[in-house]
PyMOL Python script that loads the backbone (N, CA, C, O; Angstrom):
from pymol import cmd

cmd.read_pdbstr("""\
ATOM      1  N   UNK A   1      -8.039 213.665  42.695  1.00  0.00           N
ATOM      2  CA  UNK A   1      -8.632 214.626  41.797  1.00  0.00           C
ATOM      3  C   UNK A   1      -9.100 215.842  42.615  1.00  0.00           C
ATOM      4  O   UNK A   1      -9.930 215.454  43.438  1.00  0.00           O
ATOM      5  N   UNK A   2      -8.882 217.173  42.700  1.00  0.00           N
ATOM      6  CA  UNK A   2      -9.058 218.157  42.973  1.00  0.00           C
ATOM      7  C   UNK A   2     -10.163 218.757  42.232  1.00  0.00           C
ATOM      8  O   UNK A   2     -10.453 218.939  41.050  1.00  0.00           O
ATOM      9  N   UNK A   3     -11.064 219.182  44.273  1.00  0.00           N
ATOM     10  CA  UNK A   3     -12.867 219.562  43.438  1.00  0.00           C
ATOM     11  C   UNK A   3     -12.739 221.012  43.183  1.00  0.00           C
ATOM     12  O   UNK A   3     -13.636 221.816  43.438  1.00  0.00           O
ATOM     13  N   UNK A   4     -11.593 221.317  42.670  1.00  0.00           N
ATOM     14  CA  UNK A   4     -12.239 222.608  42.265  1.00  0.00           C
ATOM     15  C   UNK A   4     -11.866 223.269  40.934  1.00  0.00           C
ATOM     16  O   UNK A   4     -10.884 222.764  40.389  1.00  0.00           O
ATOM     17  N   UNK A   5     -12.440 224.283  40.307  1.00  0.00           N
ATOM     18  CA  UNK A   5     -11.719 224.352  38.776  1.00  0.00           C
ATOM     19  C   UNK A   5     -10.338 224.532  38.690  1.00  0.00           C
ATOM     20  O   UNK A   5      -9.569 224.557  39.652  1.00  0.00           O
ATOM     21  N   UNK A   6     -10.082 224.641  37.672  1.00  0.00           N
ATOM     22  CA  UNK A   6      -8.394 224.552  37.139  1.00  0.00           C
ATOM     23  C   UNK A   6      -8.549 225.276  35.724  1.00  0.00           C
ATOM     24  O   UNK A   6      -9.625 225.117  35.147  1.00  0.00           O
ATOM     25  N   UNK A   7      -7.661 225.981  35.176  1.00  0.00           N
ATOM     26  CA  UNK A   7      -7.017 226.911  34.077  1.00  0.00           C
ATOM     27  C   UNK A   7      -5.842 227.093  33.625  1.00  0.00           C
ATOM     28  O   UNK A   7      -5.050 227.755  34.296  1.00  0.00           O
ATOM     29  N   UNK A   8      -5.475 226.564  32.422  1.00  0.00           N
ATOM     30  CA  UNK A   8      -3.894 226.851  31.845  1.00  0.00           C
ATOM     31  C   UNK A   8      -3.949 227.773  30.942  1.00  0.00           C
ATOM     32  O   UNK A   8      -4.738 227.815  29.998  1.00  0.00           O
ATOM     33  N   UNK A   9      -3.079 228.566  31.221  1.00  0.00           N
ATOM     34  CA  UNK A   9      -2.962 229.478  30.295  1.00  0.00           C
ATOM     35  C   UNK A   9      -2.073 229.564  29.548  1.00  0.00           C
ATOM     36  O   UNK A   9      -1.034 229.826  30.154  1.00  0.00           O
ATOM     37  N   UNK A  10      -1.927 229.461  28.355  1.00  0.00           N
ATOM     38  CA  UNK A  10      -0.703 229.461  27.525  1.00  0.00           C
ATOM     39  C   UNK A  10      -0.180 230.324  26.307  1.00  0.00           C
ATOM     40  O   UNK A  10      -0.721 230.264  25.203  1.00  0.00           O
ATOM     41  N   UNK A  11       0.862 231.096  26.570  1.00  0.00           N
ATOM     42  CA  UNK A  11       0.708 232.340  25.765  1.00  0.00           C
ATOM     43  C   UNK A  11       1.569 231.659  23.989  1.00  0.00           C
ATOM     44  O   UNK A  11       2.695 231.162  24.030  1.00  0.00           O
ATOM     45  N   UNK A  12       0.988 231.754  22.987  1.00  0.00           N
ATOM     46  CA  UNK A  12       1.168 231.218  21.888  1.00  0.00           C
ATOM     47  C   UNK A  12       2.202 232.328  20.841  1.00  0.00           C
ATOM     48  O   UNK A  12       2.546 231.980  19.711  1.00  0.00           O
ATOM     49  N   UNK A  13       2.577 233.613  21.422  1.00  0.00           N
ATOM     50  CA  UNK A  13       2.830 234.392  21.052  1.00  0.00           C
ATOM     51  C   UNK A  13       4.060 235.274  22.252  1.00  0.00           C
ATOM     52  O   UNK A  13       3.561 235.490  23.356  1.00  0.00           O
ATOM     53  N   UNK A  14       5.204 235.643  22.115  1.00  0.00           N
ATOM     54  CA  UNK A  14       5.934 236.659  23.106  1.00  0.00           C
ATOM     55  C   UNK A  14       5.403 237.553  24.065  1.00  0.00           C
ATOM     56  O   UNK A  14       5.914 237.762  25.166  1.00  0.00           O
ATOM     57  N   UNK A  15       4.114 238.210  23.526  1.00  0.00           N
ATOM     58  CA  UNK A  15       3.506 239.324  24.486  1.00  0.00           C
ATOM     59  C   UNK A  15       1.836 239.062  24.200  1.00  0.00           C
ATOM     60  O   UNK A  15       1.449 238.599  23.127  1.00  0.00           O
ATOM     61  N   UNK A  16       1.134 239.335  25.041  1.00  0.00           N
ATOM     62  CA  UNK A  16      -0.194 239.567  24.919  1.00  0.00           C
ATOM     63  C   UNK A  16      -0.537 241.003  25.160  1.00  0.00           C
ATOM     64  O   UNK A  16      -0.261 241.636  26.179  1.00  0.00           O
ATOM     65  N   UNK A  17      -1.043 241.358  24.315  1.00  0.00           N
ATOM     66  CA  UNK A  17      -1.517 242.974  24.835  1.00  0.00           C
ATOM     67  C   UNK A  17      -3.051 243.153  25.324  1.00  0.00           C
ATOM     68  O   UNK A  17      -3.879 242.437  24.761  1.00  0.00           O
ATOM     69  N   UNK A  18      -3.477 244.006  26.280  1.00  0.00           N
ATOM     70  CA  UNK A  18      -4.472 244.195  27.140  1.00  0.00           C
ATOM     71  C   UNK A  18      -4.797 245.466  27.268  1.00  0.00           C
ATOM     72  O   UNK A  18      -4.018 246.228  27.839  1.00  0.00           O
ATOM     73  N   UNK A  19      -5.885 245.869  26.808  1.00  0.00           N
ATOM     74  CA  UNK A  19      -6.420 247.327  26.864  1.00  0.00           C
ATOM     75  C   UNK A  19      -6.560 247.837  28.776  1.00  0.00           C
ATOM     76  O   UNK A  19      -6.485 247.050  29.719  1.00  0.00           O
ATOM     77  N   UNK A  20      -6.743 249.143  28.849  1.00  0.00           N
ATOM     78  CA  UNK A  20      -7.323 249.888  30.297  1.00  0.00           C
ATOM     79  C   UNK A  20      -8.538 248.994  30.765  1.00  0.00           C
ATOM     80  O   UNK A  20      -8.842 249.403  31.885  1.00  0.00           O
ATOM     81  N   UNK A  21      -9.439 247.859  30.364  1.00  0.00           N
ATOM     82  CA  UNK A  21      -9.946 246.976  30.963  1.00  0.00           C
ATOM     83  C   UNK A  21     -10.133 245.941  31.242  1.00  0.00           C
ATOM     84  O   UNK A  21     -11.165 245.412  31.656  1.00  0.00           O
ATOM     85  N   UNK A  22      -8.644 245.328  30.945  1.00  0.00           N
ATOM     86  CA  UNK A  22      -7.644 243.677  31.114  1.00  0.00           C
ATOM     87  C   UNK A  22      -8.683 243.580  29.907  1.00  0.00           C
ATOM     88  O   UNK A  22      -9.678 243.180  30.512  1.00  0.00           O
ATOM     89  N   UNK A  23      -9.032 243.692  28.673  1.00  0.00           N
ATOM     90  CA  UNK A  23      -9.311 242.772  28.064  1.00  0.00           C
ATOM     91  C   UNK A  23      -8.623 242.614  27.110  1.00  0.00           C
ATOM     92  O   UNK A  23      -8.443 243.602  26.398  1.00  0.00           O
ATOM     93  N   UNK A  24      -7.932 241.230  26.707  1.00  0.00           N
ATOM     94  CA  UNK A  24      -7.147 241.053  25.886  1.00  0.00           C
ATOM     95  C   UNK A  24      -6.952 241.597  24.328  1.00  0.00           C
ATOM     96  O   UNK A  24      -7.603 240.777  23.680  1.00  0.00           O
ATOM     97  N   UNK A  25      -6.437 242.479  23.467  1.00  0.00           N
ATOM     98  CA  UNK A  25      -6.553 243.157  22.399  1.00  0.00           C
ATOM     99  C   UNK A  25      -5.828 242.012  21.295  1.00  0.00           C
ATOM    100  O   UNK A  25      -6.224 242.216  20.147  1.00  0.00           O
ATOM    101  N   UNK A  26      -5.075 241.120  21.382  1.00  0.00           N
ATOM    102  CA  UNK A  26      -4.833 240.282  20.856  1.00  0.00           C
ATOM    103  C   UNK A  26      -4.863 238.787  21.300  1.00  0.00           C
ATOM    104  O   UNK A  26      -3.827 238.312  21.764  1.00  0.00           O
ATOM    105  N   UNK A  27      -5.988 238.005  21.189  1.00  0.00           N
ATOM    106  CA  UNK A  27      -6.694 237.044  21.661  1.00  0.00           C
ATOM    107  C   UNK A  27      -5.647 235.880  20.828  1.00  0.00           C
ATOM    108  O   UNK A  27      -5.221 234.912  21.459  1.00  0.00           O
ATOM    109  N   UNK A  28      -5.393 236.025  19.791  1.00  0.00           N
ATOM    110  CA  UNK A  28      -4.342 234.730  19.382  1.00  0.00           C
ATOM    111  C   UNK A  28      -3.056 234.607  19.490  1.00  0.00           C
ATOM    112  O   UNK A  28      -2.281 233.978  18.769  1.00  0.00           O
ATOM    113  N   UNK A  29      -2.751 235.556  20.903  1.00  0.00           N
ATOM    114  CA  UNK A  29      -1.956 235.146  21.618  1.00  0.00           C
ATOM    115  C   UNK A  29      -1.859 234.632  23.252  1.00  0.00           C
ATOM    116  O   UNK A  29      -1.068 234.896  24.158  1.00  0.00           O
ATOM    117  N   UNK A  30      -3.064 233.765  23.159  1.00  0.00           N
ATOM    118  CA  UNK A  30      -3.164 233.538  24.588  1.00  0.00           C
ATOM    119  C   UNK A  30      -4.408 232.290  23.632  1.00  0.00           C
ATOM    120  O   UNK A  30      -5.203 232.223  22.695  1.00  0.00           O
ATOM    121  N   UNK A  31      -3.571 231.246  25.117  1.00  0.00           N
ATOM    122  CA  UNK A  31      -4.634 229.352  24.510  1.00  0.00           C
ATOM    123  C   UNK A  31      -5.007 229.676  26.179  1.00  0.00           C
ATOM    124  O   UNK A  31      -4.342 230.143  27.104  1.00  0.00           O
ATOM    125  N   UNK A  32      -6.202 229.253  26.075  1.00  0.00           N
ATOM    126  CA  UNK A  32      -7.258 228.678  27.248  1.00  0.00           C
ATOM    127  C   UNK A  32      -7.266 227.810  27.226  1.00  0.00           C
ATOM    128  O   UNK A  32      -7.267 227.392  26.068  1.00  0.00           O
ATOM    129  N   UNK A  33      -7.280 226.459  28.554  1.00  0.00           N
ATOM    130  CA  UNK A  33      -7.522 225.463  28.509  1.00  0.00           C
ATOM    131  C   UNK A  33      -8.235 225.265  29.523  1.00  0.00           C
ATOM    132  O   UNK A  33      -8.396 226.275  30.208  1.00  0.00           O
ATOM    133  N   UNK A  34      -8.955 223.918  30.048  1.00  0.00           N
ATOM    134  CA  UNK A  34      -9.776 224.061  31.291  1.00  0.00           C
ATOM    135  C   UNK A  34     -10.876 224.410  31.349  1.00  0.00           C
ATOM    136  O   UNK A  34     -11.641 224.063  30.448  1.00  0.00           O
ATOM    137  N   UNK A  35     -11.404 225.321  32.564  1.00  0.00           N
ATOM    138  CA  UNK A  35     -12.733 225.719  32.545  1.00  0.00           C
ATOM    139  C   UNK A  35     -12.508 227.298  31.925  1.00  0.00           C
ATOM    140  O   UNK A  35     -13.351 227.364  31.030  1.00  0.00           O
ATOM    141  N   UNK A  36     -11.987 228.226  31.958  1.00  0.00           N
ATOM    142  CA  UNK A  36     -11.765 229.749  31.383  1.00  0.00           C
ATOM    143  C   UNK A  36     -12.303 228.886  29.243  1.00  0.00           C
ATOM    144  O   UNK A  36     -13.129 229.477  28.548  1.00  0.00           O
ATOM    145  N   UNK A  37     -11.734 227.833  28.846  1.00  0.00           N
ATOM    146  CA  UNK A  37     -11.630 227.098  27.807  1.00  0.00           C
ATOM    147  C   UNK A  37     -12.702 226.805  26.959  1.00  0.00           C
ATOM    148  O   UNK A  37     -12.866 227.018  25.758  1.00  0.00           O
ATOM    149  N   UNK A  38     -13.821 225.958  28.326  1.00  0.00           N
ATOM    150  CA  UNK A  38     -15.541 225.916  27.994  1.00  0.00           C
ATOM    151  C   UNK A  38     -15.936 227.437  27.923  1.00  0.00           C
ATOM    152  O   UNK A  38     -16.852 227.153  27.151  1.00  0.00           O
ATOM    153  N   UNK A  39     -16.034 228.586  28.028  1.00  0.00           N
ATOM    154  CA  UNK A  39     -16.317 229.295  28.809  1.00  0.00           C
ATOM    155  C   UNK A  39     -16.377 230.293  27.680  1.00  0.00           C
ATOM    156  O   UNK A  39     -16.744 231.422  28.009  1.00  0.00           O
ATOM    157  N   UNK A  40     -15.935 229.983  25.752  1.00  0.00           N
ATOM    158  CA  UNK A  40     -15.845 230.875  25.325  1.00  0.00           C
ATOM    159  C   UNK A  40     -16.851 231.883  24.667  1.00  0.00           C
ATOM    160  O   UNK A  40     -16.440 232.896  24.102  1.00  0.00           O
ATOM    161  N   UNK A  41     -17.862 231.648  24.737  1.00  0.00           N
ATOM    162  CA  UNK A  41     -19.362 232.220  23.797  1.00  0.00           C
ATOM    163  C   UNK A  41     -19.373 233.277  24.666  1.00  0.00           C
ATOM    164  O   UNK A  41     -20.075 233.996  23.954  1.00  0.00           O
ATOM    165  N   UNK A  42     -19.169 233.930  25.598  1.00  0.00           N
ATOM    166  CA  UNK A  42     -18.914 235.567  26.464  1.00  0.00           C
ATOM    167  C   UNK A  42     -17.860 236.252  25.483  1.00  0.00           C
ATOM    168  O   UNK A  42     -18.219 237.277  24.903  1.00  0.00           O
ATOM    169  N   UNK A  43     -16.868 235.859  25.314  1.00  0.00           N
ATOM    170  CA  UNK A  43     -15.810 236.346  24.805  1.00  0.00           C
ATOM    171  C   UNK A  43     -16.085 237.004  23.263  1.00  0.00           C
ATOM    172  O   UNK A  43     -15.478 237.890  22.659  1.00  0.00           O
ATOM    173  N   UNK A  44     -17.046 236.335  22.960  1.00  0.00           N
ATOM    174  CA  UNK A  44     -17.713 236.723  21.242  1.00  0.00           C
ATOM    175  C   UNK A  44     -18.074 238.207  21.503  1.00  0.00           C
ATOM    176  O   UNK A  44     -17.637 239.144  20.834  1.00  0.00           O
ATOM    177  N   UNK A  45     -18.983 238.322  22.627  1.00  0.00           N
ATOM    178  CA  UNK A  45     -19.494 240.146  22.455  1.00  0.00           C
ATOM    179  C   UNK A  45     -18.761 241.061  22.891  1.00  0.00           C
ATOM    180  O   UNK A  45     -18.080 240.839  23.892  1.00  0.00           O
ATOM    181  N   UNK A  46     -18.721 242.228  22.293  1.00  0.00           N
ATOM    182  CA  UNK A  46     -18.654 243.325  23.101  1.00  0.00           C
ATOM    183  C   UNK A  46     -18.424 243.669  24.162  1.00  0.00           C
ATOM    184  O   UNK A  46     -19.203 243.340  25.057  1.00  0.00           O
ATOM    185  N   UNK A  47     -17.344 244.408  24.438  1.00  0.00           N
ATOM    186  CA  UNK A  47     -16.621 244.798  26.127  1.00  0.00           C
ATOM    187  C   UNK A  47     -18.371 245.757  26.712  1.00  0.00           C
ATOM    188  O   UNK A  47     -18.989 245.576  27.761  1.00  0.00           O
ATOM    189  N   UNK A  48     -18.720 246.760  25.511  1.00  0.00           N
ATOM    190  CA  UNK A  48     -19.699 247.566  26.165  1.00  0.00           C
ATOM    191  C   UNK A  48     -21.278 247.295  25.714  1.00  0.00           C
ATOM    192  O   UNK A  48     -22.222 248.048  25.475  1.00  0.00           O
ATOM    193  N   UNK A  49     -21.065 245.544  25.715  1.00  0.00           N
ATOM    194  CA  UNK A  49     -22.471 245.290  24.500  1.00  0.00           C
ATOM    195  C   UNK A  49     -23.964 245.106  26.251  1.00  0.00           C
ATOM    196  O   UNK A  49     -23.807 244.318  27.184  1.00  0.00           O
ATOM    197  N   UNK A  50     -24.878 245.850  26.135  1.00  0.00           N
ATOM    198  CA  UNK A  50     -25.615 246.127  26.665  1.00  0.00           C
ATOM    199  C   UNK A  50     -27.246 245.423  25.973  1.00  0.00           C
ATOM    200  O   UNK A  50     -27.778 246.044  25.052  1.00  0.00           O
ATOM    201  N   UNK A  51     -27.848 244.251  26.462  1.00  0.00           N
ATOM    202  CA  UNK A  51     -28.629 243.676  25.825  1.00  0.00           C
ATOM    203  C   UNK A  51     -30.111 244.420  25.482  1.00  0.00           C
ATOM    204  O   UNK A  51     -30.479 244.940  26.535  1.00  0.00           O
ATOM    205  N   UNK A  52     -30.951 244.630  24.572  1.00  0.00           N
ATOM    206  CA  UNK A  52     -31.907 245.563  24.067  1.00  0.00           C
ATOM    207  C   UNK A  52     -32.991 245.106  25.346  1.00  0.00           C
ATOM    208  O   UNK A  52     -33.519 243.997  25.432  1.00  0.00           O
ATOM    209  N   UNK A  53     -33.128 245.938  26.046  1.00  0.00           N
ATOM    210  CA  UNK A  53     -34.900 245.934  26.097  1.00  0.00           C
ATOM    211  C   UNK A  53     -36.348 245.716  25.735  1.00  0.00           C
ATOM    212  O   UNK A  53     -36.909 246.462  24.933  1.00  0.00           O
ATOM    213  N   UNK A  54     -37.178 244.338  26.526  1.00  0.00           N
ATOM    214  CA  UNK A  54     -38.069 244.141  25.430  1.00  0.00           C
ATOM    215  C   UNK A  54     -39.424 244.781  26.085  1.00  0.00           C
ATOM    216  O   UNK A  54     -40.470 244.808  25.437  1.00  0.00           O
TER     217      UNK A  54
END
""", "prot")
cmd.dss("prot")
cmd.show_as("cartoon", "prot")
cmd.util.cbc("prot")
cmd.orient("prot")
């Protein structure tokens, strides 16, 4: 068993498209598996979401 993470990526779709800041513009074409997989509650916000000040 290998100690270190691991990631499959699997494209569900012909092309994935990716804006000027790799972030994926069409997300249901690309399966996560692995640790990128656990990892999805980041992916919910905003590329420029900046948390309020208390």
């Amino acid at each position: 068993m290998p100690n270190y993470l691991t990631t499959i990526l699997s494209f569900t779709e012909p092309y994935a498209l990716f804006d000027t800041n790799g972030v994926i513009l069409t997300p249901s074409a690309v399966n996560f598996e692995g640790n990128w997989g656990k990892n999805r509650v980041a992916e919910m916000l905003p590329v420029d979401y900046t948390p309020e000040e208390k």
